[in-house]
Residue frames relative to the residue before (quaternion, step in Angstrom):
aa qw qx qy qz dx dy dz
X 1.0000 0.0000 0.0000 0.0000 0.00 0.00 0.00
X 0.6719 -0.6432 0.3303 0.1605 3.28 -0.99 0.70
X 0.2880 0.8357 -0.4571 -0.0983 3.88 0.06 -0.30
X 0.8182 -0.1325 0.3344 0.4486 3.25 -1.75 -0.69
X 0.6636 0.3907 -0.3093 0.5580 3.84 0.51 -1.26
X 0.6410 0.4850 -0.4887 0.3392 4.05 0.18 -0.83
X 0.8150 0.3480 -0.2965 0.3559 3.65 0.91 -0.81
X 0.5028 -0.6498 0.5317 0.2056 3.67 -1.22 0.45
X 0.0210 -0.8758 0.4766 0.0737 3.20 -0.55 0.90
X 0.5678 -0.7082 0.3991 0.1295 2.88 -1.02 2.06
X 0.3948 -0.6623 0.5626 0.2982 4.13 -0.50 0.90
X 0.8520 0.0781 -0.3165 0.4097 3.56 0.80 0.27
X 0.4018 -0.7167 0.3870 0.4184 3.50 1.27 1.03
X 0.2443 -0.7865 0.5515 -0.1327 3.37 -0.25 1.64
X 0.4516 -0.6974 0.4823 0.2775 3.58 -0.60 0.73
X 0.5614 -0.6880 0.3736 0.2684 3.77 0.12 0.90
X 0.3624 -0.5383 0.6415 0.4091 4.49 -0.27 0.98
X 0.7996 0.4150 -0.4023 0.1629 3.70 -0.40 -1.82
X 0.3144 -0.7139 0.4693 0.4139 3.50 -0.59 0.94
X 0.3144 0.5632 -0.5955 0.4789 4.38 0.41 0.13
X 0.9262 0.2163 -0.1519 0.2690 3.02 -0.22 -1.67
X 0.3233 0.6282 -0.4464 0.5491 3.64 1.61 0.56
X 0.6039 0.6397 -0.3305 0.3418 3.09 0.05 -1.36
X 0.8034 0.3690 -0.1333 0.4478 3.97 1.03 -1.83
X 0.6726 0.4926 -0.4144 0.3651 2.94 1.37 -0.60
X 0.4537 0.7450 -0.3445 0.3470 3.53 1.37 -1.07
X 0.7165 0.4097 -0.1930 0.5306 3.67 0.63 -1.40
X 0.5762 0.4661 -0.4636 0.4855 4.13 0.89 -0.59
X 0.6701 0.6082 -0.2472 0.3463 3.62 0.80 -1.48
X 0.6700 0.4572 -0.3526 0.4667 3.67 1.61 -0.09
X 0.5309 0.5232 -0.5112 0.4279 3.70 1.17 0.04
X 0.2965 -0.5730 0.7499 0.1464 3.14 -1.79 0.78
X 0.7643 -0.3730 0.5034 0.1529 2.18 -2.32 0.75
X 0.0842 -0.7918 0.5153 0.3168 3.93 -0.56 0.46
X 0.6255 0.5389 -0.4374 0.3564 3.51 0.92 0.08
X 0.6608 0.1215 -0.0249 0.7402 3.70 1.28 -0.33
X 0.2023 -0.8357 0.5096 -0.0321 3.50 -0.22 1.55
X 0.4129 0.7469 -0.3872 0.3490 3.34 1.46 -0.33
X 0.7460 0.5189 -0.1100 0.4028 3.12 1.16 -1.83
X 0.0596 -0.7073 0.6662 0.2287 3.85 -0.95 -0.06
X 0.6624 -0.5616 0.3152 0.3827 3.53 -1.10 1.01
X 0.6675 0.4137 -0.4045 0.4686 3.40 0.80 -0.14
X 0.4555 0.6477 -0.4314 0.4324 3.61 1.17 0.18
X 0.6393 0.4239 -0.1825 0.6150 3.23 1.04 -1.99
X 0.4177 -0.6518 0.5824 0.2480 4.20 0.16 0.06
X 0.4348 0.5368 -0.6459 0.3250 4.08 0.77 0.67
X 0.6765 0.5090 -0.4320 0.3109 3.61 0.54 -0.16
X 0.3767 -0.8185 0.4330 0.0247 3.59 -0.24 1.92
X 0.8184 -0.2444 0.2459 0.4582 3.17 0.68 -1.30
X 0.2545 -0.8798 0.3920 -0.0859 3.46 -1.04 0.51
X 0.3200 0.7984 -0.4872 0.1510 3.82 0.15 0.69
X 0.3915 -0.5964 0.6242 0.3184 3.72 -1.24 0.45
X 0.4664 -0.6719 0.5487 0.1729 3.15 -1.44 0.80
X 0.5250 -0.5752 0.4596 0.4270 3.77 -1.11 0.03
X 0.6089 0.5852 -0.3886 0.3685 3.43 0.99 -0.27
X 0.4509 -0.5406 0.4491 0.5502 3.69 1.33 -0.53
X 0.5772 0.5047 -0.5065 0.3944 3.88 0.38 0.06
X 0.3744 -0.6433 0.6503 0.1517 3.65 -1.64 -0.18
X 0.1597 -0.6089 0.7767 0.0215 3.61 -1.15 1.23
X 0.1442 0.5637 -0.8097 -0.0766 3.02 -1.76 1.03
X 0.1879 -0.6126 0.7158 0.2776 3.44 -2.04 0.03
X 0.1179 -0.7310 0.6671 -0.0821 2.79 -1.66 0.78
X 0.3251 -0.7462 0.5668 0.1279 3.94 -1.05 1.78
X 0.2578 -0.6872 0.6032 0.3122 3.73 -0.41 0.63
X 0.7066 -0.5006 0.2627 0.4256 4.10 -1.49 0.03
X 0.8493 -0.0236 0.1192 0.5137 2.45 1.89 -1.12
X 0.6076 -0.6717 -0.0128 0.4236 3.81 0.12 0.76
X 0.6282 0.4097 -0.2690 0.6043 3.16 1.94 -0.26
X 0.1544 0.8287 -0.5160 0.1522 3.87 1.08 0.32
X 0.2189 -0.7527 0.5677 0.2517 4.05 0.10 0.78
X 0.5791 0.5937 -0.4449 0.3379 3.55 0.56 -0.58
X 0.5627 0.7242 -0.2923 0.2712 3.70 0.95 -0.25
X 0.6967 0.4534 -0.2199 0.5106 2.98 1.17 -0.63
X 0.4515 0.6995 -0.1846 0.5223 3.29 1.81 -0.38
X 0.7005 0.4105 -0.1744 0.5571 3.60 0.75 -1.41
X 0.6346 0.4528 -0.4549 0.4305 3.80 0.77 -1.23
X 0.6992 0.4741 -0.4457 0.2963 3.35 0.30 -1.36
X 0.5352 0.5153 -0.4475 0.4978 4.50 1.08 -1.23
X 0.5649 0.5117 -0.5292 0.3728 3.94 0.16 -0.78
X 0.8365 0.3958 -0.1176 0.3603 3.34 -0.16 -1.91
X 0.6627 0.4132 -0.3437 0.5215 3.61 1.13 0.01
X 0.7187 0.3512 -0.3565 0.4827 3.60 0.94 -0.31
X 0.4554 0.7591 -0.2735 0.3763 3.72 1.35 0.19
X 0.7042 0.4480 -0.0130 0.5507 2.46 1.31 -2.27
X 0.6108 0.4820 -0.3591 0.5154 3.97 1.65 -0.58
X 0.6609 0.5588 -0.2243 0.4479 3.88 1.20 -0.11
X 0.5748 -0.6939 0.1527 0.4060 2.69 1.90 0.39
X 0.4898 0.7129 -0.4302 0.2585 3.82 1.51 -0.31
X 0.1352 0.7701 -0.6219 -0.0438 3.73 -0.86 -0.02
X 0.5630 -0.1338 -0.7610 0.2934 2.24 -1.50 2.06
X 0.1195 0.7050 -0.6073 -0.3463 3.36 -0.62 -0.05
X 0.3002 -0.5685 0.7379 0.2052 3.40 -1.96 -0.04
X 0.0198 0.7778 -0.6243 0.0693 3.00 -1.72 1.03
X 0.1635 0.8908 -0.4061 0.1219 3.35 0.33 1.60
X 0.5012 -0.6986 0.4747 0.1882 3.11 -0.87 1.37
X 0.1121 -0.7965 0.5928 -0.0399 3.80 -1.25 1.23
X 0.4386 -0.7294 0.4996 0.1612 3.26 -0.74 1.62
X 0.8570 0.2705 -0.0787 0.4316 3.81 0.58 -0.77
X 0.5373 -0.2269 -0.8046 -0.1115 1.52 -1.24 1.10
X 0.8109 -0.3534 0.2706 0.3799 3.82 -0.63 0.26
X 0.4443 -0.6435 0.5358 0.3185 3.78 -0.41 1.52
X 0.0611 -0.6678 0.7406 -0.0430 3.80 -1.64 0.71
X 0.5308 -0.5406 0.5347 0.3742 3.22 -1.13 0.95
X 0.6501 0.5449 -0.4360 0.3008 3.76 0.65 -0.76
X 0.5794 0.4828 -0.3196 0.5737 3.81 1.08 -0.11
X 0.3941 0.6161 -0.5203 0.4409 4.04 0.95 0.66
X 0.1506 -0.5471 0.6992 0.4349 4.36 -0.37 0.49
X 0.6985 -0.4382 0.5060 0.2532 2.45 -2.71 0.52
X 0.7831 0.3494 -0.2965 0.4203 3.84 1.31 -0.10
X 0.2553 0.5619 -0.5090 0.6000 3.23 1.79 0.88
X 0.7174 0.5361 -0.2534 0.3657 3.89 0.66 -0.74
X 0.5829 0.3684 -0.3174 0.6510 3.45 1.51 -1.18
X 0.7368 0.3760 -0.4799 0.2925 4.10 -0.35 -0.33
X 0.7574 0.4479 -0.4414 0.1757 3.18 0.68 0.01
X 0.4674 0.7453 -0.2950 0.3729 2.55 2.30 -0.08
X 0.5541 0.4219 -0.3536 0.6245 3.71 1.64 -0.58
X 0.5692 0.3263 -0.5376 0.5296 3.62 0.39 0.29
X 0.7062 -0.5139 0.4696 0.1288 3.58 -0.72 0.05
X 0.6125 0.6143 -0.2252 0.4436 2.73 1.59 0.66
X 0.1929 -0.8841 0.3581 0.2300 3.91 0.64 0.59
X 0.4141 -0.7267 0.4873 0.2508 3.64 0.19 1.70
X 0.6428 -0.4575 0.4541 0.4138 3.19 -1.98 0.41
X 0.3123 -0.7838 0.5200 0.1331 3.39 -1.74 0.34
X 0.8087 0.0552 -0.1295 0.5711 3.63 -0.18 1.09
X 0.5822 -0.6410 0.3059 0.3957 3.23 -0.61 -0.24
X 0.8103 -0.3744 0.2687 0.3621 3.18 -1.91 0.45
X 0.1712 -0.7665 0.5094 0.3516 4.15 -0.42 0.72
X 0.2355 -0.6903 0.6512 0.2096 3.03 -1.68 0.11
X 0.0578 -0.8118 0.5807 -0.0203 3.52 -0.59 1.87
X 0.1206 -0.7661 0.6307 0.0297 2.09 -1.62 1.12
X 0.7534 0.1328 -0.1556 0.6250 3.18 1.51 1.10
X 0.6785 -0.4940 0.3606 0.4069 3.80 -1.48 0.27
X 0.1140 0.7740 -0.6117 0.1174 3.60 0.31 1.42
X 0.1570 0.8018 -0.5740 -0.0539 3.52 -0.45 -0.04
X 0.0769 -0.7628 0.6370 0.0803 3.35 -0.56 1.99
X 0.7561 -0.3118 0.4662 0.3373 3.45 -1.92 0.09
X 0.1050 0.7155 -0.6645 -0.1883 3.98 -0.65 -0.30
X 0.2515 -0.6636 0.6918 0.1336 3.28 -1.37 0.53
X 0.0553 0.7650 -0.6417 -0.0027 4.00 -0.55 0.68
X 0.4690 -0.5848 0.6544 0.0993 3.49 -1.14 1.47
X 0.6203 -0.3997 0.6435 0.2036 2.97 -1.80 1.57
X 0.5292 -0.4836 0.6966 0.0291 2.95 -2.11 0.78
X 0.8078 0.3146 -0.1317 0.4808 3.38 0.40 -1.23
X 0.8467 0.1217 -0.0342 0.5169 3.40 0.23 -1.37
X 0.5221 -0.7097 0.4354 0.1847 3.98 1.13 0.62
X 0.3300 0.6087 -0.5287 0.4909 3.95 1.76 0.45
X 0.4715 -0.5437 0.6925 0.0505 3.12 -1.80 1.07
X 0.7072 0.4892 -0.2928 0.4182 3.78 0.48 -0.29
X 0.2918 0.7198 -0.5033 0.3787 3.60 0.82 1.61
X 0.1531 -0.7983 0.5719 0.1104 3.23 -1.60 0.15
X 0.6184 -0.6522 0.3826 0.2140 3.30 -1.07 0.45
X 0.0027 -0.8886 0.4554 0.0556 3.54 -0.03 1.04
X 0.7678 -0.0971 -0.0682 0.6296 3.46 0.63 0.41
X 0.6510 -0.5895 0.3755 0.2963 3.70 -1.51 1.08
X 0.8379 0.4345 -0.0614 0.3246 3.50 1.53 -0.55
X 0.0484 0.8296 -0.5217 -0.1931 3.13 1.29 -0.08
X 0.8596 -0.2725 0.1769 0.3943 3.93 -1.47 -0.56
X 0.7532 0.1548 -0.2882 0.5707 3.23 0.89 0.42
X 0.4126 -0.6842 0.4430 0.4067 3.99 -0.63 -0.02
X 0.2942 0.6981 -0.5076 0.4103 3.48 1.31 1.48
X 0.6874 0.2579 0.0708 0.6753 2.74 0.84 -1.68
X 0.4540 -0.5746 0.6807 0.0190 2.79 -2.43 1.23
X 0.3482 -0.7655 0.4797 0.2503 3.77 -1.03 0.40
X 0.2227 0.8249 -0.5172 -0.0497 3.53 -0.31 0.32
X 0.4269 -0.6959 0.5526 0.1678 3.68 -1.30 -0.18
X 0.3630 -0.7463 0.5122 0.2213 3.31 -1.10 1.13
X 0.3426 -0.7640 0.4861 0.2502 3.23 -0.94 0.56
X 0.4656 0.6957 -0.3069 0.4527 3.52 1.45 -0.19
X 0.7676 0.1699 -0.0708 0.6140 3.54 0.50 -1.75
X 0.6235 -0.4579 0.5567 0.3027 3.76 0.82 -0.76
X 0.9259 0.2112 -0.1958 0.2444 3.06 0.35 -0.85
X 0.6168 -0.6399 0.3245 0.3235 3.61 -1.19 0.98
X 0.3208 -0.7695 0.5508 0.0399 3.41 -1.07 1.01
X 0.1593 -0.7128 0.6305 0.2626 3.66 -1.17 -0.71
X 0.2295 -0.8819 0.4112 0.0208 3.03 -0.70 1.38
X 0.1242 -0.8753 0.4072 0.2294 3.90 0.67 0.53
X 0.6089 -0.6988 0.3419 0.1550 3.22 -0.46 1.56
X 0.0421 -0.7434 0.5514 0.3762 3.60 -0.78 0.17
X 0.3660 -0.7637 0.5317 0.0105 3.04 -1.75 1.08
């Protein structure tokens, strides 16, 4: 039987050569995100990896954003029901802590939809500190694409994303953080 340990997980959750093991990832790659439905998990980059099993069933892994991410229990259940509609039985769907979700594992068109959703995608990449740097961030409006915003609270509706406001149009935005 297949498991979690049999599969390799790709630092950028690659779409699988084997066509079998296409096949599972293809069907994982249609659940959305419920907190930002725009997105499919292979948009948001938590989808790691994917293989069909010899038994007829389907293993996927999957990196939540973060370790307490409520949406998780949400996504396993869309995996295993859109698996189990594709005809796989058993499936497994196990969540992996490491290495650690990064905005840098978001596709670059997981980036442009949320931007037509109203949402201002992470910028640049994920830092790596090695000390008390603290840089400035400018985040671009959604709507009107002005640089002259501000940050109104560290959280915005999810603890992905930050809330800020344009000073240009006024209006308040969500800003997914990079992580």
């Amino acid at each position: 039987m297949t498991t979690a340990e049999d599969l390799q997980l790709s630092p950028e959750g690659v779409r699988p050569q084997d066509p079998r093991d296409a096949a599972v990832w293809d069907l994982a790659a249609e659940v959305n995100d419920p907190e930002i439905p725009v997105l499919s998990i292979a948009d948001l980059g938590i989808l790691r990896a994917a293989a069909a099993t010899e038994e007829g069933g389907g293993v996927v892994l999957i990196t939540p954003t973060y370790s307490g991410c409520p949406a998780m229990e949400t996504i396993t259940a869309d995996v295993r029901a859109a698996l189990q509609r594709g005809g796989y039985d058993p499936v497994q769907v196990h969540t992996v802590l490491k290495p650690a979700w990064t905005t840098d594992w978001m596709t670059d068109e997981g980036k442009a939809k949320l931007r037509e959703y109203g949402i201002t995608p992470p910028t640049g990449a994920a830092p790596v500190r090695n000390g008390p740097i603290s840089v400035g961030l400018s985040v671009k409006c959604p709507r009107c694409d002005s640089l002259d915003t501000r940050e109104l609270a560290r959280f915005g509706s999810t603890a992905c994303k930050a809330l800020y406001q344009c000073r240009a149009c006024l209006e308040p935005f969500d800003y997914f953080k990079v992580l």
